[in-house]
N, C-alpha and C positions, 0 to 999 in steps of 0.2 A: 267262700266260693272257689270251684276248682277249675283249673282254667284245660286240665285235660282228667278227667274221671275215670279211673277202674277202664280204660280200654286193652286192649291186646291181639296182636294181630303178628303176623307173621314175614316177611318177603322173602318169595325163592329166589336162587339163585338165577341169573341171567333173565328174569321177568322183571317186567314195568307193573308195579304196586300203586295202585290211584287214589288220591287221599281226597274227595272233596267234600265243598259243605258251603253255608252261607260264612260271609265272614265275619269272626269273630269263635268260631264254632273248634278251637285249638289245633284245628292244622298245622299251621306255621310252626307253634308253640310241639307240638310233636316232633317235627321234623329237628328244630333247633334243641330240644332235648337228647335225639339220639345221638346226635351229630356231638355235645356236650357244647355247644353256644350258651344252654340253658342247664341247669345242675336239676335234676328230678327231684323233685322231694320225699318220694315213696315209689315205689315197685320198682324192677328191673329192666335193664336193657343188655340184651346178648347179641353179639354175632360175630358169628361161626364157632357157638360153643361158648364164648370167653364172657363173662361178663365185664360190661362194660360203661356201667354207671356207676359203681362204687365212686371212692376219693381219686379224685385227678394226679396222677404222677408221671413224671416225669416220660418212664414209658409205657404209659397209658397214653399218654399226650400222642406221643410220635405213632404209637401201633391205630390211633384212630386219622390221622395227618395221611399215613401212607394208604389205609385203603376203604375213607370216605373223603368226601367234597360237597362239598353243597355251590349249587346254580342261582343266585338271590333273584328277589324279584324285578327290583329296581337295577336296573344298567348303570343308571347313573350315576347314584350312590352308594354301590356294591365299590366301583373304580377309584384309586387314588389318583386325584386329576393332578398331582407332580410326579406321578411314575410312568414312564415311557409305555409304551403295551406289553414290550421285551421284556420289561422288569416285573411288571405285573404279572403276567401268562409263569415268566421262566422265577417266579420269587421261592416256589417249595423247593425247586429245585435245588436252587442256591443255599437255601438255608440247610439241604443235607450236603451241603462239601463238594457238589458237581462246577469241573472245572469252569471257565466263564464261555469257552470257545462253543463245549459241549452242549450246553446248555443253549447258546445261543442257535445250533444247529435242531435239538429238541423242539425250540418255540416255534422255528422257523415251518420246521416238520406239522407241527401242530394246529399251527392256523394257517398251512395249506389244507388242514382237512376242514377245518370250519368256513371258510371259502376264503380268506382271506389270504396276504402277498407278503415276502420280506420287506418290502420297502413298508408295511404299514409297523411293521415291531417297532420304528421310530419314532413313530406319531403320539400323539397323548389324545386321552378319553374325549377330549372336547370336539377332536378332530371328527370322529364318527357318530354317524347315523346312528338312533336307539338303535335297528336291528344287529346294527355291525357291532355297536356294543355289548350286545347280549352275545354275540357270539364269542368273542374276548372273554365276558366272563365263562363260556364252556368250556374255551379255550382253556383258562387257567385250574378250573375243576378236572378237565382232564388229562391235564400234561404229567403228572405223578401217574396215571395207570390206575385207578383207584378202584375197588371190586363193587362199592356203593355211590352210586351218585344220589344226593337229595335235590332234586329241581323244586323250588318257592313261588310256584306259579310263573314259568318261566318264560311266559308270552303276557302276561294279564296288561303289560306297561307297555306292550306295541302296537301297532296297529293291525288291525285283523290284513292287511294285505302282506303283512310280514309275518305274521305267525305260522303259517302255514311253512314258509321253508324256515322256521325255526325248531317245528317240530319233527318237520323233515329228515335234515341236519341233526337232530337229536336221535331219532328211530335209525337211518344210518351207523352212526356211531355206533349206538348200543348192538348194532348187528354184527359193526367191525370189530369189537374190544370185545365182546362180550358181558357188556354191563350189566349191573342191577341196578333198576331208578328204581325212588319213592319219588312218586311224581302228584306234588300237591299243587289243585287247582280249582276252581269252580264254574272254569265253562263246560261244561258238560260233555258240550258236540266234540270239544278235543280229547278231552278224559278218553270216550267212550273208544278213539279213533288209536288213542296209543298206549292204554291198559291194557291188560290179561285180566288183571283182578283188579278191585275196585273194592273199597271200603267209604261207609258215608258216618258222616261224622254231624253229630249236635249237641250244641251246649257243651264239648267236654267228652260228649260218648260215643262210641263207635255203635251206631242204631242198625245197619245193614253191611255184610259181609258177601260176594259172589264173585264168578267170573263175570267178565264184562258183558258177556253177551246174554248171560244168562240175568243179569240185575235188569239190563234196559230189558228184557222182553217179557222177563216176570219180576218187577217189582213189589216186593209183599209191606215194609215198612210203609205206612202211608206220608211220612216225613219224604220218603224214597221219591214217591208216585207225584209229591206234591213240586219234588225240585225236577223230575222229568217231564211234567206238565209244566214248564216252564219257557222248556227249549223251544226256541222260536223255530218255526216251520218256512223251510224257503217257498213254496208253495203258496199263491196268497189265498189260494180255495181255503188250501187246507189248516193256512195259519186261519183263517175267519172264524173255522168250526172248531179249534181246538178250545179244550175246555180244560181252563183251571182248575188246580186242582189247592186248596189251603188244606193247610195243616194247623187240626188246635189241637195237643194235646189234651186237656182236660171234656173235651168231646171224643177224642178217638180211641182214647183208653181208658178203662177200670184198675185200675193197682190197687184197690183199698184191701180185697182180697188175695190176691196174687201179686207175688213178686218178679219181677219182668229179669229178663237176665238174657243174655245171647244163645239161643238154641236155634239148632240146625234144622232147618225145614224139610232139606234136601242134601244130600253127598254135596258138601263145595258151599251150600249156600247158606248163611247165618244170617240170623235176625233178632234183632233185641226186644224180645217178649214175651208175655205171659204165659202160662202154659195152655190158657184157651186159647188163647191168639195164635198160640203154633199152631194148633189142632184147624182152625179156623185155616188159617192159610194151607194148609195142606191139603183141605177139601179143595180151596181154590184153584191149587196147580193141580189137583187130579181132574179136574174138573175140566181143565185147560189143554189138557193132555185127550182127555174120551173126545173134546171137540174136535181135534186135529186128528185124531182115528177117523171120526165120522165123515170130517170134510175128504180124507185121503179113499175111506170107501166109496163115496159116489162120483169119482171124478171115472170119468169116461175112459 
């Protein structure tokens, strides 16, 4: 069994890339592959041209140190509870030869932007609230500059009253630096709010590919349809009437004759299916389209 299958997907520069899915479905396991947490056992990983899943050497090692990082999920045991914050946030630093004062004025720089004070660089993990530890760890994924960030569902261990300026604080950033996140997560309502593009993931495989706004308003996978029938509706009307949706594979597809594979429905938008199943969906979104002609002719 493969715990990430035949996917492949892409991340532009300076865009937020959404990976989600139920769990277990190799998110994570993706993220810790590119990043080389995890060694692949087959197919490639590139970026900016280089590849970069081969054998691990030496400056392999430091060329992936200087321009990725990864955001865990867990605050609190991402943290080493005997290293100061200072030590923590300012450690890549250190380990490239950056003097102690320099560095020390970097961190300090650093988690004024994550909202944090000089006077906490002396404090230890235990000392902070989960949110303020999540921010420590941004802090230290983004004190080298890095042109990839991997966030590991980077609110899922908070509380929803804190996640909101955690993604804040994140969409920020990426605005100031210039970043590129893979941003793996499975609440939805966040995905939808701080992607461009969005990729869904089951079992292993990358089942739907789009922009973000284009997946939530035409989802074609029924995998897709079945995790956005999901998101709860703050409305309690409208959460009453909303209607689940399951997903069984062995009901919603035929593969005995056709082999399912990711084809493009639309410019931007992939879907993992059969060659009737494309045909099928694409009646649907024209379908979807002559309705919104129709409703724009009779409006007064």
């Amino acid at each position: 069994m493969k715990a990430v299958d035949d996917i492949s997907f892409s991340v532009r520069q300076a865009e937020t890339f959404g990976l989600v899915g139920e769990s277990g479905c190799g998110k994570t396991t993706t993220g810790r592959a590119i990043i080389r947490l995890y060694n692949p056992t087959s197919g490639t990983v590139r970026f900016d041209g280089r590849e970069i899943s081969g054998r691990m050497t030496r400056s392999l090692s430091d060329y992936l140190s200087r321009n990725m990082a990864m955001i865990f999920q867990d605050p609190i045991e991402s943290l080493n509870p005997r290293m100061t914050i200072e030590e923590i946030v300012g450690e890549s630093l250190r380990l490239r030869g950056m003097p102690r004062d320099e560095v020390h004025r970097e961190v300090v720089a650093m988690l004024d932007k994550v909202g944090l004070t000089e006077e906490h660089a002396t404090r230890y993990p235990h000392e902070f609230s989960g949110g303020q530890r999540q921010r420590v760890g941004i802090a230290r994924a983004m004190i080298a500059r890095p042109r990839l960030i991997i966030a590991d569902e980077p609110v899922s261990a908070l509380d929803v009253s804190i996640q909101a300026q955690v993604i804040n604080l994140l969409n920020d950033l990426k605005q100031e630096l210039g970043l590129t996140i893979l941003f793996i997560a499975h609440n939805l309502s966040v995905v939808k709010y701080f992607s461009d593009r969005i990729g869904v993931m089951y079992y292993g495989k990358m089942v739907e590919m789009a922009d973000s706004d284009d997946l939530y308003s035409h989802p074609m996978h029924p995998y897709t349809r079945a995790l956005l029938s999901a998101i709860p509706q703050p409305n309690p009307l409208t959460e009453r009437k909303r209607r689940r949706v399951d997903y069984v594979p062995a009901r919603d597809h035929d593969y005995t004759r056709e082999k399912p594979e990711m084809r493009e429905v639309r410019p931007g938008h992939l879907v993992y299916c059969s060659q009737s199943e494309l045909e099928r969906y694409r009646r649907e979104l024209d379908g979807a389209a002559a309705n919104i002609t129709d409703d724009q002719e009779v409006q007064p």
